[in-house]
Chimera marker file (.cmm) of the C-alpha trace (Angstrom):
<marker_set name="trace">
<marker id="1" x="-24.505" y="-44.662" z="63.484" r="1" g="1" b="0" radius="0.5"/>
<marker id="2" x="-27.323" y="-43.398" z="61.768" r="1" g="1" b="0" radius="0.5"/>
<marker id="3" x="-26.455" y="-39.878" z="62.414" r="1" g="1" b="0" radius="0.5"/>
<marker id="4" x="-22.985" y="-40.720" z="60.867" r="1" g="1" b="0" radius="0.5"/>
<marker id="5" x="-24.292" y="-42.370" z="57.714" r="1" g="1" b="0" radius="0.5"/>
<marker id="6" x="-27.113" y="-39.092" z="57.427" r="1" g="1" b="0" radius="0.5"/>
<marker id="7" x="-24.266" y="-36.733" z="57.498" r="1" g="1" b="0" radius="0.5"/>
<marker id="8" x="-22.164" y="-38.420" z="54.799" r="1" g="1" b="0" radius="0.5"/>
<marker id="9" x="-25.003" y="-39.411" z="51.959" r="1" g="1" b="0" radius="0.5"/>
<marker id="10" x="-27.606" y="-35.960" z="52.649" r="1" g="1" b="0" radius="0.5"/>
<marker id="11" x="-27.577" y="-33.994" z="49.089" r="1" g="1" b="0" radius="0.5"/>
<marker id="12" x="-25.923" y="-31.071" z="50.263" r="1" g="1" b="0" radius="0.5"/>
<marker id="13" x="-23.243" y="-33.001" z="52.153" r="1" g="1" b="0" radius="0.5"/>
<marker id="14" x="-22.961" y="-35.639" z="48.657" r="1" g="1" b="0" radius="0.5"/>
<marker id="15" x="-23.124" y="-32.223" z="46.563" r="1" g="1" b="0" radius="0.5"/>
<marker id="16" x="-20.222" y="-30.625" z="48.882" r="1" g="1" b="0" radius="0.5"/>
<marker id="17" x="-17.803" y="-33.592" z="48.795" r="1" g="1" b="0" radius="0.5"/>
<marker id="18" x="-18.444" y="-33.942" z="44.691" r="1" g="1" b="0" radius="0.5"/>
<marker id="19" x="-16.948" y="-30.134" z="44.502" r="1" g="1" b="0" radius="0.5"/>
<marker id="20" x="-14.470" y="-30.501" z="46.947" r="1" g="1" b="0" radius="0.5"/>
<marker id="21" x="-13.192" y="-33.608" z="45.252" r="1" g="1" b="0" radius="0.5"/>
<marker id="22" x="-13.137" y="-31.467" z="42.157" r="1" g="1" b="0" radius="0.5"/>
<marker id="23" x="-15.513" y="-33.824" z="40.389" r="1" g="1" b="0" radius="0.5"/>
<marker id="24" x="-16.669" y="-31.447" z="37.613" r="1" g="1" b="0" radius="0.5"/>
<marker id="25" x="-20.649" y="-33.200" z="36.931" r="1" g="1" b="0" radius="0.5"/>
<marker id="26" x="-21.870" y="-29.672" z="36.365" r="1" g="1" b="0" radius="0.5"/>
<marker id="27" x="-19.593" y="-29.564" z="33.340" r="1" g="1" b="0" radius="0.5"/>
<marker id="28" x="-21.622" y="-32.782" z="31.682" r="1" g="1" b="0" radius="0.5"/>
<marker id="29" x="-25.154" y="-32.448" z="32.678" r="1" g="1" b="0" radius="0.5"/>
<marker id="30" x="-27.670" y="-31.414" z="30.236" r="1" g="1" b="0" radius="0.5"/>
<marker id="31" x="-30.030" y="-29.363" z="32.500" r="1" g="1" b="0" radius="0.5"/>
<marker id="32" x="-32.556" y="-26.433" z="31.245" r="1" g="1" b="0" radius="0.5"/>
<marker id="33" x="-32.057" y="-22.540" z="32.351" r="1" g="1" b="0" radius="0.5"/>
<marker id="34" x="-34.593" y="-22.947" z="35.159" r="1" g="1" b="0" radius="0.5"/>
<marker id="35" x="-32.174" y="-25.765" z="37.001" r="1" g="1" b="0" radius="0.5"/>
<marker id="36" x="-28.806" y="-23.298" z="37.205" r="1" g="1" b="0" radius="0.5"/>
<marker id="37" x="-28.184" y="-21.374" z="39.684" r="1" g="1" b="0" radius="0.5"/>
<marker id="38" x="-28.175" y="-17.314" z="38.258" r="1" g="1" b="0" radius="0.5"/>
<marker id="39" x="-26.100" y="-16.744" z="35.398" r="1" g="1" b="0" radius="0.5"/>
<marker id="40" x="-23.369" y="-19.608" z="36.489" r="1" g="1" b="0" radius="0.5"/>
<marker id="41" x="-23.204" y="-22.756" z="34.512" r="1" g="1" b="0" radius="0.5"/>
<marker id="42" x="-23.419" y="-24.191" z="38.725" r="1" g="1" b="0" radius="0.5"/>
<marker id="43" x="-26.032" y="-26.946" z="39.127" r="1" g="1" b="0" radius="0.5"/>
<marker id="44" x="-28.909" y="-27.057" z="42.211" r="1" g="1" b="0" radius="0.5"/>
<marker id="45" x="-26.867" y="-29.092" z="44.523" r="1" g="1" b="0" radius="0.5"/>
<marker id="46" x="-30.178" y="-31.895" z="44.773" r="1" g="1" b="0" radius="0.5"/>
<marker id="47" x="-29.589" y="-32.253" z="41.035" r="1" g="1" b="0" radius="0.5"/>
<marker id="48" x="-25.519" y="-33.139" z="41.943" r="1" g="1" b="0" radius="0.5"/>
<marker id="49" x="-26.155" y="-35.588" z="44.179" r="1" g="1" b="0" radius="0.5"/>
<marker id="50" x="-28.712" y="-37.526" z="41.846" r="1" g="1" b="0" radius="0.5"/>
<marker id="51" x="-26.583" y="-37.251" z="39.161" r="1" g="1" b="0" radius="0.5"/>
<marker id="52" x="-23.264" y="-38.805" z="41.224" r="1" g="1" b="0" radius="0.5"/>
<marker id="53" x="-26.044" y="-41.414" z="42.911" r="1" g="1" b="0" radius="0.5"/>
<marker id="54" x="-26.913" y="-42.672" z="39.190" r="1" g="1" b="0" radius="0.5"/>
<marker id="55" x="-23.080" y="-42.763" z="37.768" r="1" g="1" b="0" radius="0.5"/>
<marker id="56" x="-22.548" y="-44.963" z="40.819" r="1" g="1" b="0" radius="0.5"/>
<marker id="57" x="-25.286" y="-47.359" z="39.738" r="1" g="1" b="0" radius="0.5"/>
<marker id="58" x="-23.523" y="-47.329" z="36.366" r="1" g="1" b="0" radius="0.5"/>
<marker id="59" x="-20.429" y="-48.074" z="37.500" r="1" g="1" b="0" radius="0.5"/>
<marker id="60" x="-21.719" y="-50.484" z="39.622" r="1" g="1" b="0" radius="0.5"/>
<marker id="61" x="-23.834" y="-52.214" z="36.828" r="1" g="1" b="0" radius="0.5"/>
<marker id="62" x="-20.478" y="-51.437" z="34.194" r="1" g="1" b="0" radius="0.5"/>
<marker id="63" x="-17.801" y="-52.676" z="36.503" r="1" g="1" b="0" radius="0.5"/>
<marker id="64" x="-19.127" y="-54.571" z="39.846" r="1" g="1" b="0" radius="0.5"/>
<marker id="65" x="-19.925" y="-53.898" z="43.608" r="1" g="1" b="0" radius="0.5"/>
<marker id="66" x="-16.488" y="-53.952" z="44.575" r="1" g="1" b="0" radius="0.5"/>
<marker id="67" x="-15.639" y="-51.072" z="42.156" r="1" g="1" b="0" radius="0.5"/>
<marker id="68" x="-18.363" y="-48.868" z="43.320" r="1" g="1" b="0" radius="0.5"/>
<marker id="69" x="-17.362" y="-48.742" z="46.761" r="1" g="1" b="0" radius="0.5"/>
<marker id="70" x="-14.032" y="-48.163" z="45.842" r="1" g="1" b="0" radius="0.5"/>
<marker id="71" x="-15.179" y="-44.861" z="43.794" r="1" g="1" b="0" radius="0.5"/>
<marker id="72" x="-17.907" y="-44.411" z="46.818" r="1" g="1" b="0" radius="0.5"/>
<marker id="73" x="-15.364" y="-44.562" z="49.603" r="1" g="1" b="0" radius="0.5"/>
<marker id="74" x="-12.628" y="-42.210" z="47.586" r="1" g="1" b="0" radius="0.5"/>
<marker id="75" x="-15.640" y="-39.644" z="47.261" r="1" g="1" b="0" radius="0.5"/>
<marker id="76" x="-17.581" y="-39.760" z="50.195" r="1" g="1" b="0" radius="0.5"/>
<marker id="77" x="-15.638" y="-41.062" z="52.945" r="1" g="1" b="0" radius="0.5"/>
<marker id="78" x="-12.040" y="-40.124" z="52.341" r="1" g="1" b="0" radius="0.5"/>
<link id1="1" id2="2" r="1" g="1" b="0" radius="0.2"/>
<link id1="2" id2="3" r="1" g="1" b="0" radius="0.2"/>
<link id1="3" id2="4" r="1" g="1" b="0" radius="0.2"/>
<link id1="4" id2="5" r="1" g="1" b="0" radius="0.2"/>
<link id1="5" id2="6" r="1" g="1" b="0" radius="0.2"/>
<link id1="6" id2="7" r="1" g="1" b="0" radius="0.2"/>
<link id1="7" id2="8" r="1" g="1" b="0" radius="0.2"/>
<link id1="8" id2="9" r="1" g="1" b="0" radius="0.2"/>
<link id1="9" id2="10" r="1" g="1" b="0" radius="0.2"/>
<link id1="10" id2="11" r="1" g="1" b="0" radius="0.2"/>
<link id1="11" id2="12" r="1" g="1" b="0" radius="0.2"/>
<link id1="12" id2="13" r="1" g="1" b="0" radius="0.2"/>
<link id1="13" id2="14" r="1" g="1" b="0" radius="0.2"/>
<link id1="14" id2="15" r="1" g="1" b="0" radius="0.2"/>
<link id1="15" id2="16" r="1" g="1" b="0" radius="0.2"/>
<link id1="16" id2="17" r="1" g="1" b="0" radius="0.2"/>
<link id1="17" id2="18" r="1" g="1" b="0" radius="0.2"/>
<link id1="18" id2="19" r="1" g="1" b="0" radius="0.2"/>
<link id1="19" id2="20" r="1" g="1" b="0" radius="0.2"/>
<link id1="20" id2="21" r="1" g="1" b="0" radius="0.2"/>
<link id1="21" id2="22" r="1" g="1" b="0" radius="0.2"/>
<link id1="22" id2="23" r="1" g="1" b="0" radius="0.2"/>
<link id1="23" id2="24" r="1" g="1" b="0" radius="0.2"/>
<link id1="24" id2="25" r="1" g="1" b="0" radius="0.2"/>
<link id1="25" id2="26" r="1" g="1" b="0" radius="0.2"/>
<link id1="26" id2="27" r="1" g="1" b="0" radius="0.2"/>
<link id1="27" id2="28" r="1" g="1" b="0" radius="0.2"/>
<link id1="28" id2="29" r="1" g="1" b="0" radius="0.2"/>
<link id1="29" id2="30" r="1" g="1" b="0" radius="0.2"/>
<link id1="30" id2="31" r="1" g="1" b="0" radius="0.2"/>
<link id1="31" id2="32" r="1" g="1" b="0" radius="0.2"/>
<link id1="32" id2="33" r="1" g="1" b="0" radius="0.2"/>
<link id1="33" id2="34" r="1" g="1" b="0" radius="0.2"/>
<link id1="34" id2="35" r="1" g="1" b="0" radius="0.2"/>
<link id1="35" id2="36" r="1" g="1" b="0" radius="0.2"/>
<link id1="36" id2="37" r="1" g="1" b="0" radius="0.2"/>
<link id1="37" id2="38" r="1" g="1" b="0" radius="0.2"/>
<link id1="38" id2="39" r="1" g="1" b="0" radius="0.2"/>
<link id1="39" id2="40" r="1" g="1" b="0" radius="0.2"/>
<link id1="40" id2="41" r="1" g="1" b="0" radius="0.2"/>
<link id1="41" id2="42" r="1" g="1" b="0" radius="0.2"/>
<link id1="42" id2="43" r="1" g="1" b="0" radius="0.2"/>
<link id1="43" id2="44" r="1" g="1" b="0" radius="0.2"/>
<link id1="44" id2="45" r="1" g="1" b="0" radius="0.2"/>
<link id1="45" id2="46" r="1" g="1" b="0" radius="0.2"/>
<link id1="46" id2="47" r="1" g="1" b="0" radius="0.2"/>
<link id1="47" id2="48" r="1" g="1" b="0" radius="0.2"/>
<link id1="48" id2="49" r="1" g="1" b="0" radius="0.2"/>
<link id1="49" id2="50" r="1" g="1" b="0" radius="0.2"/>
<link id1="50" id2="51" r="1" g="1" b="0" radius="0.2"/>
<link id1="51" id2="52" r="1" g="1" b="0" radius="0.2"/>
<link id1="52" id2="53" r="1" g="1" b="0" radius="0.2"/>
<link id1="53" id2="54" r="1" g="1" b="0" radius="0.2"/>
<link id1="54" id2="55" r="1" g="1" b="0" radius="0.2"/>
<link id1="55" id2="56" r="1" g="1" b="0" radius="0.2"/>
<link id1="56" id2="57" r="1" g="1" b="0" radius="0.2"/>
<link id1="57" id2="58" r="1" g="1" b="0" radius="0.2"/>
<link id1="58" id2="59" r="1" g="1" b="0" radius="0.2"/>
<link id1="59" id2="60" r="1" g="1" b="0" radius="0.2"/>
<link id1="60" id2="61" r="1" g="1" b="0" radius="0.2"/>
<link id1="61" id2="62" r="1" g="1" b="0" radius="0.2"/>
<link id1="62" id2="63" r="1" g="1" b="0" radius="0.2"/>
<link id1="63" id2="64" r="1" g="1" b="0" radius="0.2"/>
<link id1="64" id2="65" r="1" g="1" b="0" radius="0.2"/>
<link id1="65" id2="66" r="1" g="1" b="0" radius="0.2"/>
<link id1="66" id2="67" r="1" g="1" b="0" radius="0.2"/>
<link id1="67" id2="68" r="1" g="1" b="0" radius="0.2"/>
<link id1="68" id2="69" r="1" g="1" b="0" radius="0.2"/>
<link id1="69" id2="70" r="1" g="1" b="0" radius="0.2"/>
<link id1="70" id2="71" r="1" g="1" b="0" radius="0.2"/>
<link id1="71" id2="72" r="1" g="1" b="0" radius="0.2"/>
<link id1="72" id2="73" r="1" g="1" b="0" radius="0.2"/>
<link id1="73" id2="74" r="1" g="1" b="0" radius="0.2"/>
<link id1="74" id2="75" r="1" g="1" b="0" radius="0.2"/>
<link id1="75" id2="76" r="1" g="1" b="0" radius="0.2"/>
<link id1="76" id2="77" r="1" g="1" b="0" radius="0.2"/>
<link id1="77" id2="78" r="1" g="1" b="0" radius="0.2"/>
</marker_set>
């Protein structure tokens, strides 16, 4: 089990499932030059996760537990 759960909340694996959902963070984060990757307006893929882990607590504080696991579940498990 713990193996399973690793796999599905790492960054890169969080960071993966965010693009392939076609969750577009990149597109709303205020980040400095030295945080992009090259010329690309793409975000370090540590920085995605973080940024999806703390609109989770937002939605969890904005709209409850039962909410967040809803949005959790259609991004990270489905």
């Amino acid at each position: 089990m713990t193996d399973y759960k690793q796999d599905k909340v790492a960054n890169h694996m969080l960071s993966q499932r965010i693009l392939d959902k076609g969750i577009r963070i990149d597109d709303v984060m205020r980040v400095g030059h030295g945080h992009l990757k090259g010329h690309s307006r793409s975000i370090e893929e540590n920085m995605r996760a973080d940024c999806f882990e703390a609109l989770m607590a937002a939605v969890y504080l904005s709209f409850g537990m039962d909410e967040a696991r809803r949005v959790i579940r259609a991004v990270v498990l489905d």
